[in-house]
C-alpha positions, -999 to 999 in steps of 0.1 A, spaced: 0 0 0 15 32 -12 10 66 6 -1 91 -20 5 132 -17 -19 153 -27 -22 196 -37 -50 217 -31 -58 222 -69 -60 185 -66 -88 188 -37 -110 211 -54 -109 192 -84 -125 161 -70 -147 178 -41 -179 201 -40 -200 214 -12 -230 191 -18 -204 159 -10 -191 178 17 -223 185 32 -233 149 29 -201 140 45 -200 159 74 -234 150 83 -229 112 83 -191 123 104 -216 139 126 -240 107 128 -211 82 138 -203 106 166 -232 102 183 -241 64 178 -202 55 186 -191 46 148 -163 78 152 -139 95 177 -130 130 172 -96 145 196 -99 182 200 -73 207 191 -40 208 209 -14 240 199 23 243 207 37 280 204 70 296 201 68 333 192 57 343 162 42 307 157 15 282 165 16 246 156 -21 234 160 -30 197 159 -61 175 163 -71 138 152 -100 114 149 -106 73 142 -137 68 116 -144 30 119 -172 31 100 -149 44 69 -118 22 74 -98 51 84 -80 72 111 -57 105 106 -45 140 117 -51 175 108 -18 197 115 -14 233 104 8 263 112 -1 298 121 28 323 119 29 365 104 23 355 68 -4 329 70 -12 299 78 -8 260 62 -25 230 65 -24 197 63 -39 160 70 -27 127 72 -52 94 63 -44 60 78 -59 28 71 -72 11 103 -67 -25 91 -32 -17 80 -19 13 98 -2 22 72 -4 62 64 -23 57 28 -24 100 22 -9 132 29 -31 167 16 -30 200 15 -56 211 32 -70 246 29 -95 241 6 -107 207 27 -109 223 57 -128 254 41 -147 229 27 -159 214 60 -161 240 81 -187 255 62 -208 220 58 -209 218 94 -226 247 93 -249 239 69 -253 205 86 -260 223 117 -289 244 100 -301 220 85 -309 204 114 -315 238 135 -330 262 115 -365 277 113 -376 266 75 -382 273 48 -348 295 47 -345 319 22 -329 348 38 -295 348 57 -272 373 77 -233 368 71 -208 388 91 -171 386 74 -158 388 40 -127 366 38 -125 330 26 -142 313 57 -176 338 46 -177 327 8 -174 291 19 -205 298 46 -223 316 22 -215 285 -7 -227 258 14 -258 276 28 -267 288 -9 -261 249 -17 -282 233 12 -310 261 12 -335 277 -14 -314 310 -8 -327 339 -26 -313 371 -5 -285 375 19 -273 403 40 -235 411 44 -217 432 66 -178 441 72 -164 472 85 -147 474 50 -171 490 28 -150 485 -7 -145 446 10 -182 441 20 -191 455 -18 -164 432 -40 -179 404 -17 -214 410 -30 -204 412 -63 -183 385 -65 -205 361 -45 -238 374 -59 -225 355 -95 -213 324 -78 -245 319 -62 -269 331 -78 -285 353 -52 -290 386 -42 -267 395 -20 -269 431 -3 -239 446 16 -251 469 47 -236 494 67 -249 489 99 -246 455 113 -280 455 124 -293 452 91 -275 417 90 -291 406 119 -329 420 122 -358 401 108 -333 373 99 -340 337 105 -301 328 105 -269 349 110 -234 333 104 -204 349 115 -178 344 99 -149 371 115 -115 372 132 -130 398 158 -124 388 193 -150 409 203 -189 404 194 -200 420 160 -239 425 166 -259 435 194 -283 402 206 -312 428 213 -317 426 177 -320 393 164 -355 378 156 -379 353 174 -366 316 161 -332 332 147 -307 301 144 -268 322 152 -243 303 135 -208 314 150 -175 301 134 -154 326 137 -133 320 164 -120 287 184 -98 307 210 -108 311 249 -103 343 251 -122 355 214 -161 358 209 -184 368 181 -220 364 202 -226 386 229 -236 376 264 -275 391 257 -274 367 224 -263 338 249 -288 348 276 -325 353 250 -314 317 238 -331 285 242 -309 264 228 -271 256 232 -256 237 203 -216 230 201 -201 212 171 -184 190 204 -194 200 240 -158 186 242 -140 208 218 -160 241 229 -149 237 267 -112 242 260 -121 269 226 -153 285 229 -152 317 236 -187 330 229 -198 302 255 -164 298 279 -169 343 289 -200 345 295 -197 316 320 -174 337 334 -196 362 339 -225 342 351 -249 339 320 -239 300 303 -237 268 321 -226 236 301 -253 217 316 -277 230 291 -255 225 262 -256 199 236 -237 186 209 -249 184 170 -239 147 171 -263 139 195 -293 162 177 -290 141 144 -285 108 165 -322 118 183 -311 118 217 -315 153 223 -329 182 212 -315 210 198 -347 237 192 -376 238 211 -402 250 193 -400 275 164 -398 310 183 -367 295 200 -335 313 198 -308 291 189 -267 292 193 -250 267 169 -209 272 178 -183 252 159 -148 251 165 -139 225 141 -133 184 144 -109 163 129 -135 139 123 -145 158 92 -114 168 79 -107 128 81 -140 118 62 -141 145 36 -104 132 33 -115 97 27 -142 109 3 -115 127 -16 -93 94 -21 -120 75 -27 -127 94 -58 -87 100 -66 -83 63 -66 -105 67 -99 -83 88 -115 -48 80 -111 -35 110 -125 -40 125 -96 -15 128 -67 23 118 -66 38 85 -47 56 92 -19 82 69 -10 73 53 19 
């Protein structure tokens, strides 16, 4: 069994959302009826530098493997490794940007999917940078979308978005000046920022709003203010496991009194049907991800299970 590399052109030539939605849903399943493991992130820093790493076993594909990536002044790289279980032997090694974009916008399409108030037509996005066209991809691709909402600080940013987004697809998409007008009257606000401080005031968000926040997976960084946390109903992490060492929208207001983990629930156990994860359709609910390694390793999986069928793709690497 050889191990194969693979390049990010090579990803996005074998992978679209609709699979990766798909994907991460069933990765979600097998979390919560025992068929997956996920590890949650670990870091290691030097100055200047942050070497994050996280893994996860999916018996029910035949595989194991690791996400690793770097975070220094000029960017960040990624990059998984895929094991086969019966083997142990490492059968792949990715690059990984356009995978993990990939699935960390299914999960939240997975999540409303699961989560949101339907039929969803409208959306609120805060961010314009890569993680907010992926959000905005795979809710256009798992939704009837016809308008969304955008808002950045950036003006000339938050207008190139809407122009270049609005083609891709195929909706109208409206960039807004106030934040509010991304958040009121909307069934479901994403955001999608590297602010460590929340971008919209909670006072405004609608009567069965579902809050998607992916933004940040640090302790100390939060998107959702404590008065969004506080009119919810509904807790939802990507891994109740995960979010107690990242979270921040959830881990501060703790501190100051307003969240408790007991009500909080994880996604894997909302699509097993052992909990729930909204109460009735004027609830409020707070989906936060943080990102799992169990999707990077299925949507990994998926990807060689379709380069297998073309050969031309990838490079031997000798061992």
């Amino acid at each position: 069994m050889t191990c194969r590399f693979y390049r990010e052109q090579e990803v996005g030539q074998l992978l679209d959302m609709a699979t990766a939605i798909e994907v991460v849903d069933e990765s979600f399943r097998q979390l919560g009826t025992g068929g997956a493991e996920n590890v949650p992130r670990h870091r290691a820093r030097a100055p200047g530098f942050v070497l994050h790493g996280m893994h996860a076993s999916a018996e029910y594909l035949g595989t194991a493997g690791w996400k690793m990536y770097t975070t220094t002044r000029i960017g960040a790289k990624f990059m998984v490794g895929i094991y086969d279980i019966d083997s142990g032997q490492m059968v792949a090694l990715i690059e990984a940007d356009k995978l993990g974009q990939m699935r960390t916008a299914a999960s939240s399409a997975v999540g409303a999917r699961y989560l949101a108030k339907k039929p969803l037509t409208q959306l609120g996005l805060f961010g314009t940078g890569w993680q907010a066209e992926s959000q905005l991809e795979a809710m256009a691709t798992e939704f009837p979308l016809t308008q969304a909402f955008v808002y950045s600080r950036d003006q000339e940013k938050r207008e190139s978005f809407a122009e270049r987004m609005a083609d891709k697809c195929q909706i109208e998409i409206v960039p807004v000046h106030d934040p509010k007008d991304a958040v009121e009257d909307l069934p479901l606000v994403i955001t999608a920022t590297t602010s460590k401080h929340p971008v919209f005031d909670g006072n405004q968000l609608a009567e069965g709003a579902l809050v998607c926040a992916m933004g940040g997976n640090w302790a100390y960084k939060r998107e959702v203010d404590v008065v969004t946390i506080r009119r919810a109903d509904n807790w939802v992490c990507d891994s109740i496991e995960a979010c107690q060492g990242e979270a921040g929208d959830y881990l501060l207001a703790q501190e100051e009194g307003y969240f408790d983990w007991d009500v909080a629930v994880s996604l894997s156990d909302v699509i097993a049907g052992t909990v729930i994860g909204r109460n009735n359709a004027d609830s409020i609910v707070v989906y936060k991800t943080v990102g799992l390694a169990i999707q990077d390793v299925a949507l990994g999986t998926k990807f060689l299970q379709r380069a297998a069928e073309n050969p031309a793709v990838g490079t031997d690497l000798p061992f």
